[in-house]
C-alpha positions as CSV (number, residue, x, y, z in Angstrom):
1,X,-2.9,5.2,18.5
2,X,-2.9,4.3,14.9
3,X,0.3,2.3,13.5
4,X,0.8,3.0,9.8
5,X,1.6,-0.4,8.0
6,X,3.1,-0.5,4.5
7,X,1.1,-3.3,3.0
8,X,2.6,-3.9,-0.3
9,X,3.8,-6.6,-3.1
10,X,7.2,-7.3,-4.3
11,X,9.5,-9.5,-6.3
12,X,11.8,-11.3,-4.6
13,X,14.8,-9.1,-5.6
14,X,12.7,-6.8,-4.1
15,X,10.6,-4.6,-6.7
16,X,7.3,-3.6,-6.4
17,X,6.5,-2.9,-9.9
18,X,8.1,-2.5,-13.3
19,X,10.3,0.4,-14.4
20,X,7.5,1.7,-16.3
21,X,5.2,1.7,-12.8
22,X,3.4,-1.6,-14.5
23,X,2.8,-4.3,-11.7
24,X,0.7,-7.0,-13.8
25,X,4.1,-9.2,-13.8
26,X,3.6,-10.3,-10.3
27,X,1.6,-13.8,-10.7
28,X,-1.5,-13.0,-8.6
29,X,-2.4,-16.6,-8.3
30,X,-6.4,-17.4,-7.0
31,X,-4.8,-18.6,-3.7
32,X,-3.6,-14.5,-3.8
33,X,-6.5,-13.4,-4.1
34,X,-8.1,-15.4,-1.7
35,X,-5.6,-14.5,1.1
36,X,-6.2,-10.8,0.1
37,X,-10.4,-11.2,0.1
38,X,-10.1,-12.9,3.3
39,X,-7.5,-11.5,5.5
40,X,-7.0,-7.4,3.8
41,X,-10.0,-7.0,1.5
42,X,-9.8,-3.2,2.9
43,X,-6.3,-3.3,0.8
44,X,-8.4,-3.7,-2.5
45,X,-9.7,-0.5,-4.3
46,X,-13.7,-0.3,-4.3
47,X,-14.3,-1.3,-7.4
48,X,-12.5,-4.5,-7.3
49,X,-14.4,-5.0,-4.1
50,X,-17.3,-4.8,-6.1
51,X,-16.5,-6.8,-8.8
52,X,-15.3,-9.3,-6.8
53,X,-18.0,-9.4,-4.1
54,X,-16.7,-8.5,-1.4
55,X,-18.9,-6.3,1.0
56,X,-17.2,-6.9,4.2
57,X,-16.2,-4.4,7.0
58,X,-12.8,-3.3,6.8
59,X,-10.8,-5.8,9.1
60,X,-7.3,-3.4,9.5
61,X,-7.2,-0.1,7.6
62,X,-10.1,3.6,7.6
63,X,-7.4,5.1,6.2
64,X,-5.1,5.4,3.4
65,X,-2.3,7.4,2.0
66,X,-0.7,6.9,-1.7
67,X,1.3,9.1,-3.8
68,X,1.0,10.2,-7.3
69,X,1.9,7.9,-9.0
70,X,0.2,5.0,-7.0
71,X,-3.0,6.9,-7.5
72,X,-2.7,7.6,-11.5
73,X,-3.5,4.2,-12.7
74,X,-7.2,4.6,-10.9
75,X,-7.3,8.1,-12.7
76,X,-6.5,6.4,-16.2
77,X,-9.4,4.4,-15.6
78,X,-11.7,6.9,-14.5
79,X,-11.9,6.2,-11.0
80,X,-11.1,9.3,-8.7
81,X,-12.1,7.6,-5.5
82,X,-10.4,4.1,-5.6
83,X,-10.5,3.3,-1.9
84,X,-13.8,5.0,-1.3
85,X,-14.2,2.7,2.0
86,X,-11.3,4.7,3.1
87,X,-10.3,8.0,4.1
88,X,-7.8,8.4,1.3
89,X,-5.2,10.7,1.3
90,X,-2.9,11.9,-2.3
91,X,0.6,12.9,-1.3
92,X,1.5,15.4,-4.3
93,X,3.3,18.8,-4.7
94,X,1.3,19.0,-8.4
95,X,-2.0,17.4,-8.2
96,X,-5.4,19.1,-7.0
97,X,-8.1,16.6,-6.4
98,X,-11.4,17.2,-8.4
99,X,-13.1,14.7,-6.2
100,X,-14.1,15.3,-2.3
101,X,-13.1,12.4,-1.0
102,X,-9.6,12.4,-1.7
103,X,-7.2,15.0,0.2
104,X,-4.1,15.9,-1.3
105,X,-1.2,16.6,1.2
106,X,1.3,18.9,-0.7
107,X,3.5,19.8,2.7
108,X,4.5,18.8,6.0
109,X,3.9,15.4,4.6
110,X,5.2,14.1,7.6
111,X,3.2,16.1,10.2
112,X,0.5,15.2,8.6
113,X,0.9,11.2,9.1
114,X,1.8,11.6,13.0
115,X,-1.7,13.8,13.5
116,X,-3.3,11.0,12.1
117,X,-1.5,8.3,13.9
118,X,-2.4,10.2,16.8
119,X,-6.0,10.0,16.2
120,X,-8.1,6.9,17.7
121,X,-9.4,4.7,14.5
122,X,-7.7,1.4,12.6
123,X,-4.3,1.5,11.0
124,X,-3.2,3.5,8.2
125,X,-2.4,2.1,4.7
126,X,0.2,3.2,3.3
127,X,-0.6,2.3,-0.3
128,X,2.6,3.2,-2.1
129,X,4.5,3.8,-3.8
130,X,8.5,3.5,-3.4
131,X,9.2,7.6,-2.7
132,X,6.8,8.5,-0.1
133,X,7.4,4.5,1.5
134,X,11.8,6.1,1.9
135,X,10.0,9.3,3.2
136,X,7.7,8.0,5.5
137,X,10.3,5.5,6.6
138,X,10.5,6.9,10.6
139,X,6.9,6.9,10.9
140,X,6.5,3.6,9.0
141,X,5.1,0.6,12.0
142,X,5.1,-2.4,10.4
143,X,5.5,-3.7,6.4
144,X,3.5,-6.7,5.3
145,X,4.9,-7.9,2.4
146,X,3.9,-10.0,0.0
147,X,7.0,-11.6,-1.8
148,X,5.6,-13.2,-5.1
149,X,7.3,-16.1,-6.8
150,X,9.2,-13.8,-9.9
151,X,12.4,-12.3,-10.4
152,X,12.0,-8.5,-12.4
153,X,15.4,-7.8,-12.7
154,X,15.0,-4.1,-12.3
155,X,12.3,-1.6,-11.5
156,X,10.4,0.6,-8.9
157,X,12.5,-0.7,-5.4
158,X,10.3,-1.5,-2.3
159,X,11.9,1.9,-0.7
160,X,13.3,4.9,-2.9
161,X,15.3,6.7,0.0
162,X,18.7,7.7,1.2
163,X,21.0,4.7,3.0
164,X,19.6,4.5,6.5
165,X,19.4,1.1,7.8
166,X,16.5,0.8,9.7
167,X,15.6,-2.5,12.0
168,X,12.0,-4.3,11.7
169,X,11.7,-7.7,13.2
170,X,9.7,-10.4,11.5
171,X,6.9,-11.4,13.7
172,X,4.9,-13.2,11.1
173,X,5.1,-15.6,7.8
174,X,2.7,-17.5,6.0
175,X,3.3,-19.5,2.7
176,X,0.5,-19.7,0.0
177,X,-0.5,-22.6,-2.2
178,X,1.3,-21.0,-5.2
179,X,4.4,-20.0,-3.5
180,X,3.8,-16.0,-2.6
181,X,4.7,-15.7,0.9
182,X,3.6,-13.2,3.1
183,X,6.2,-11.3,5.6
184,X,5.0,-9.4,8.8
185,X,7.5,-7.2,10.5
186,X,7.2,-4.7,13.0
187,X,9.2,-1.9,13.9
């Protein structure tokens, strides 16, 4: 059975991007990168992949589920397949996709992730953003977190839900070079 993992990057009062949805704060260091190439490159969107290489099979993730607003920067650009490596998957109530690959899920959001956790394959990325993290929160198996060395002050929370405390335990850590550090915890 597939677990889905929320595999994201925060400040460390706890913001994963700007209030604007802008992330290019967070000080993506080469030792960042390096962790990410090596240990998730299926977290990086194909054509960073490309630019940056990397041609490896995909160590953790075949799938991958984002919202609407995670998935609008790609479209800016261009790119309507940004995890192409993936089976992706657009949660939105007002977006049709005009590409193939991607599958929009408008309802029964949550249905929808436990057919594919039941389904035999790797994990499930759950790309972002904060909304559909706070309502995917039950089915949610384990967050790895990168916590990068900045305070934001305000922004897009890890989690946009309703109070429900919710108990992971941390069941990894690693420290890099320039002082992100990377938090495992499983439901």
């Amino acid at each position: 059975m597939r677990k889905l993992v929320y595999y994201v990057g925060a400040s460390i009062d706890g913001f994963i991007a700007a209030p604007d949805g802008t992330y290019d704060f967070f000080p993506v260091t080469p030792d960042v990168i390096d962790y990410i190439a090596t240990e998730y490159p299926d977290t990086l969107p194909t054509h960073v992949r490309e630019q940056l290489g990397i041609d490896v099979e995909n160590r953790h993730f075949d799938v991958g589920v984002q919202g609407l607003a995670t998935y609008r920067p790609a479209l800016a650009i261009g790119v309507t397949s940004p995890y192409a490596h993936l089976r992706q998957y657009v949660v939105s109530t007002t977006h049709d996709s005009s590409d193939p690959a991607v599958e929009v899920i408008s309802t029964d959001v949550v249905d929808r992730i436990k057919q594919l956790k039941a389904e035999n394959g790797k994990d499930i990325y759950l790309i972002g953003g904060s909304r559909l993290a706070g309502s995917l929160l039950a089915e949610i198996d384990s967050i790895v977190l990168k916590v990068y060395p900045v305070v934001a002050g305000s922004g897009i929370p890890l989690f946009t839900a309703e109070f429900n405390p919710t108990a992971f335990r941390l069941t990894d850590t690693r420290t890099l070079e320039g002082g992100t550090v990377v938090l495992t915890y499983d439901r």
